[in-house]
N, C-alpha and C positions, 0 to 999 in steps of 0.2 A: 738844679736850676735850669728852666728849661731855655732851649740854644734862641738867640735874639731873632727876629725877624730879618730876612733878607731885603736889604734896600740897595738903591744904586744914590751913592753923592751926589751934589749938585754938580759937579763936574763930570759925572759918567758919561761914556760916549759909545756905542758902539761896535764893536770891529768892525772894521771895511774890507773891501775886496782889495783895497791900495794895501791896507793893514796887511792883507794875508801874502799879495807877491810882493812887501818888502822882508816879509819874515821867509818864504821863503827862499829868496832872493832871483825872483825872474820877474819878467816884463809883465804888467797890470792885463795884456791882453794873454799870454803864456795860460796865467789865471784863472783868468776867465774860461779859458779852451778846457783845462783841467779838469774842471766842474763842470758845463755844459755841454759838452765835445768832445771828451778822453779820447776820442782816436785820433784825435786831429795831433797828440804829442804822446812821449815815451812815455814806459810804465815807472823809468828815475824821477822823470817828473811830476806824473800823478802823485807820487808817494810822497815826492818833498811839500807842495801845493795839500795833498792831503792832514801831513800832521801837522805844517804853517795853520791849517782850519782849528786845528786842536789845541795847539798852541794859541791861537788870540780868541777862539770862542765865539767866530767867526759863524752867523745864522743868515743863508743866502736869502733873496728877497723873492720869494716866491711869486708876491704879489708883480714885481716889476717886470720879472720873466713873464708872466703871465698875460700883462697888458701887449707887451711884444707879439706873442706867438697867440694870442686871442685865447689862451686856455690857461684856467685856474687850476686844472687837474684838479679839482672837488666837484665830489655829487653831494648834494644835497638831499636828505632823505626825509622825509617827514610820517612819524606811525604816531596813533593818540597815546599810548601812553608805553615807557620801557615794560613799567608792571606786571604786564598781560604778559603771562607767559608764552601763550600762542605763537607770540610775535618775535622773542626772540631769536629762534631760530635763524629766523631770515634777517634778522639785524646783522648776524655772526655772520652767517655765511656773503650775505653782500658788499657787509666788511671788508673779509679776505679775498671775496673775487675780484674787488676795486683795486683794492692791497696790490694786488697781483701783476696787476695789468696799472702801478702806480698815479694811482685816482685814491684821494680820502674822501671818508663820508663823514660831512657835516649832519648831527643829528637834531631833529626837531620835533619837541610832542605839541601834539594840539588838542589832547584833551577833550576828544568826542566835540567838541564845540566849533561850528564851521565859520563864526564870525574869527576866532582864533585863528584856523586854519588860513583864513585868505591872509590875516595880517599876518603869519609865520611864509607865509609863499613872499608875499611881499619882500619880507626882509631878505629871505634865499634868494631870491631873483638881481635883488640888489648888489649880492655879493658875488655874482655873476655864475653862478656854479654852469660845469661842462654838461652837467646834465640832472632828473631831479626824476626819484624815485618817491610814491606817494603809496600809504598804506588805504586803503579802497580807494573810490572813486571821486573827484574832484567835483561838488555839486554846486558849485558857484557860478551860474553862465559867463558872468565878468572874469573871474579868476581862469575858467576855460579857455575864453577868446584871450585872454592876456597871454598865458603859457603857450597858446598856435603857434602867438605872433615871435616870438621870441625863438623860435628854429634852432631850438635843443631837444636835445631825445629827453622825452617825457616817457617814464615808465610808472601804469597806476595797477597796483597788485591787491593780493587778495578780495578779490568781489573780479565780477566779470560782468561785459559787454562788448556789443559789437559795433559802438561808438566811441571808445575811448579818444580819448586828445592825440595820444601818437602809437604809444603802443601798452600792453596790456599781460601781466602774467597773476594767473588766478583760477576761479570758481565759482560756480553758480551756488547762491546762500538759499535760493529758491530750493534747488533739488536738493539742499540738505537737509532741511527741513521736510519737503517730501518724502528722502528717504529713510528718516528718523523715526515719523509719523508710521510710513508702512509697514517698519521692523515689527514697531510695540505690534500691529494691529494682526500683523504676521504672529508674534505672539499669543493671540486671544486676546488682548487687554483692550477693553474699551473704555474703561475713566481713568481718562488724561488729562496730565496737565501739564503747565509751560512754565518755566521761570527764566524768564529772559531780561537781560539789561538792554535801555531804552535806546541805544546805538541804530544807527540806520542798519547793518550787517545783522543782529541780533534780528532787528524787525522784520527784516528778508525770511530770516529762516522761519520767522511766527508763523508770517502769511503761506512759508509753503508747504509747513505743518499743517495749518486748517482745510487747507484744497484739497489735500489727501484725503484727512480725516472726516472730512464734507459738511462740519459742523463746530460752532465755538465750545470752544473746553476751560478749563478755569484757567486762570492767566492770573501770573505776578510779574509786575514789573516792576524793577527795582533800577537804580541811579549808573550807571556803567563810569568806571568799568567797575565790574564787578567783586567780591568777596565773599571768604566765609561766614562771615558774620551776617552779610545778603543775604545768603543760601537760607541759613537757617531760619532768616523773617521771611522769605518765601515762602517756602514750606510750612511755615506755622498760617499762613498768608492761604495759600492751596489748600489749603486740610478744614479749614472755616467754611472755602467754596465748596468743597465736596470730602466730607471725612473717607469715604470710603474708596479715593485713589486707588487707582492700578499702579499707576507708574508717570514717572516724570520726567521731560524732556527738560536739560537747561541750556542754556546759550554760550556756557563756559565752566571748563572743567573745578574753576574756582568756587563756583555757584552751585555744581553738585557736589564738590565736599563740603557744604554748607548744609545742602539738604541730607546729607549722608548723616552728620552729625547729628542736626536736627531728629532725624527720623532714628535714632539710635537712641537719643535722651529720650524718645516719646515712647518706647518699646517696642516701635516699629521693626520686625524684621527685613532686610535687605536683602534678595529681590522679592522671597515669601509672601509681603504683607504690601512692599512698594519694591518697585523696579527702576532703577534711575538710570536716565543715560546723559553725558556731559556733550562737551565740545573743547576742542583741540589739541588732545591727546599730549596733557603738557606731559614730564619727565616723572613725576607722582602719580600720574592717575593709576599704574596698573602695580603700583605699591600702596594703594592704600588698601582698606579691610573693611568691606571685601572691594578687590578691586575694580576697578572703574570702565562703565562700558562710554565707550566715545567716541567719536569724530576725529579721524586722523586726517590730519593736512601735510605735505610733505613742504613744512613753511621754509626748508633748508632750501630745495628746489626753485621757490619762487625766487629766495635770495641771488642766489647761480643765475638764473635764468636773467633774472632781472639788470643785473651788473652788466653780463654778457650783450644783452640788447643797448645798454646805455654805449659800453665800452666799442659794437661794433659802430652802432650809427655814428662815433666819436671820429671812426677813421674811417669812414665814410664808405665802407661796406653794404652791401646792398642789405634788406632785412627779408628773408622769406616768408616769414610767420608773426604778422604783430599780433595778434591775439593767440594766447598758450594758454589753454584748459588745462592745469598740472591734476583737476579731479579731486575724488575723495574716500576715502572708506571707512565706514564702518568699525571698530574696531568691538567685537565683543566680549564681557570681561564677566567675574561674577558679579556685578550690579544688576544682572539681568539675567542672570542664569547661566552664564558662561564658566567655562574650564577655568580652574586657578592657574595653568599654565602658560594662557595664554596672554601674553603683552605685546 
């Protein structure tokens, strides 16, 4: 029989801070010091004040300290989707550097969709967060001038400029794409193609694929974010434009194990017949068969880096560097001719 649902009676109330110094029997202000102040009294009486907490189930009001002291100790973070592998990385790592330095991160997806994005700003703005980490660039002029005016550290990652709102840790999607374009071409392969999802950051790397390349190549665009079941309508999508591919660029490691698949049901050999290379080096690209050439991002870093700039501007530390280029490489695998040993 499965256990009833937790409810609170009509009568439920609470614990208080009165609750907690009459259990453990010192003065309401004793209390209070315990919790916000522990040096201000003994370590007998932190301890007694501590299990009185445990004892009544006692949840302090973060909210009210906060109006106090002008600080919610929450960042607010906003990426388009957990999904994407790419991004986790730096969800984790900005987590624990928050963690660290005791700042939670409030999270928020927007869903590639920028009318979404401004109303999820909106509501994190509302809730006053200490400061507010954005996955690429904030393209709203309104939503811009609103975050200035507000004189919290604004951190906008992954994608790079030399105008951000405050400050900025990232990479140019331009030179990824260039330098993606000149490996194949470094290769000998001149029928290319693209499959990219329709994201502003994906579009970055199309356009600085084609610059290289000096010429349009066959293009699939597919709905972002992306998957394998994409890959595979890509690919069938590219092979229509041009059967006789060299090799193919996609915008996301999810989207070439789609073509990988693809190109495996069609009898295509891999790199032999087509050469694939991904983006963002998730945790499987260099396990699959054959393994996966891509785009490494060190998306841990930007996480670090990113907290780091939120948490010094926080204490009002001076900032040396708002724009951090953390870069890119290459990663080469067998999708393209690379060693099986290398990941």
């Amino acid at each position: 029989m499965p256990a009833p649902a937790l409810t609170h009676s009509p009568g439920f109330k609470a614990a208080t801070l009165h609750d907690v110094a009459r259990e453990a029997g010192v003065s309401l202000i004793t209390a209070s010091r315990a919790l916000s102040n522990p040096t201000l009294v003994s370590d007998k009486t932190i301890e007694r004040v501590q299990k009185a907490v445990e004892a009544t189930g006692y949840i302090p009001n973060l909210l009210a300290g906060g109006l106090k002291s002008r600080r919610s100790l929450m960042v607010a973070g906003l990426v388009p989707t957990i999904s994407v592998a790419q991004f986790l990385p730096t969800v984790q790592s900005l987590t624990e550097a928050l963690d660290a330095d005791g700042y939670q991160l409030i999270l928020g997806q927007t869903g590639y969709n920028r009318s979404r994005e401004d109303a999820l700003l909106n509501t994190m703005i509302s809730r006053r967060p200490d400061g507010i980490v954005v996955t690429g660039l904030v393209h709203s002029q309104a939503a811009r001038e609103r975050l200035r005016r507000l004189g919290i550290p604004i951190v906008e990652t992954w994608d790079l400029s030399d105008r951000p709102i405050d400050m900025l840790v990232g990479f140019s999607h331009l030179k990824v794409g260039s330098a993606v374009a000149g490996y194949f071409l470094g290769k000998g392969w001149h029928r290319l193609g693209i499959a990219t999802g329709d994201d502003h950051r994906g579009s970055l790397r199309r356009e600085g694929f084609l610059a290289t390349v000096g010429h349009e190549v066959p293009t699939a665009v597919v709905p972002a974010p992306s998957n394998l079941a994409l890959g595979r309508r890509a690919l069938a999508e590219l092979l229509q434009q041009d059967p006789k591919l060299e090799a193919v660029y996609c915008s996301s490691d999810q989207l070439a194990q789609g073509v990988l698949v693809e190109a495996q049901a069609r009898g295509l050999r891999v790199p032999e017949d087509l050469a694939v290379c991904g983006f963002g080096d998730a945790d499987f690209a260099a396990h699959l068969q054959p393994s996966l050439t891509t785009v490494h991002v060190d998306g841990a870093a930007i996480g670090r880096l990113a907290a780091r700039l939120i948490v010094a501007r926080c204490r009002g530390e001076p900032i040396a560097e708002r724009v951090i280029d953390v870069g890119f490489r290459i990663v080469e695998r067998q999708s393209t001719g690379g060693g099986a040993s290398q990941a």
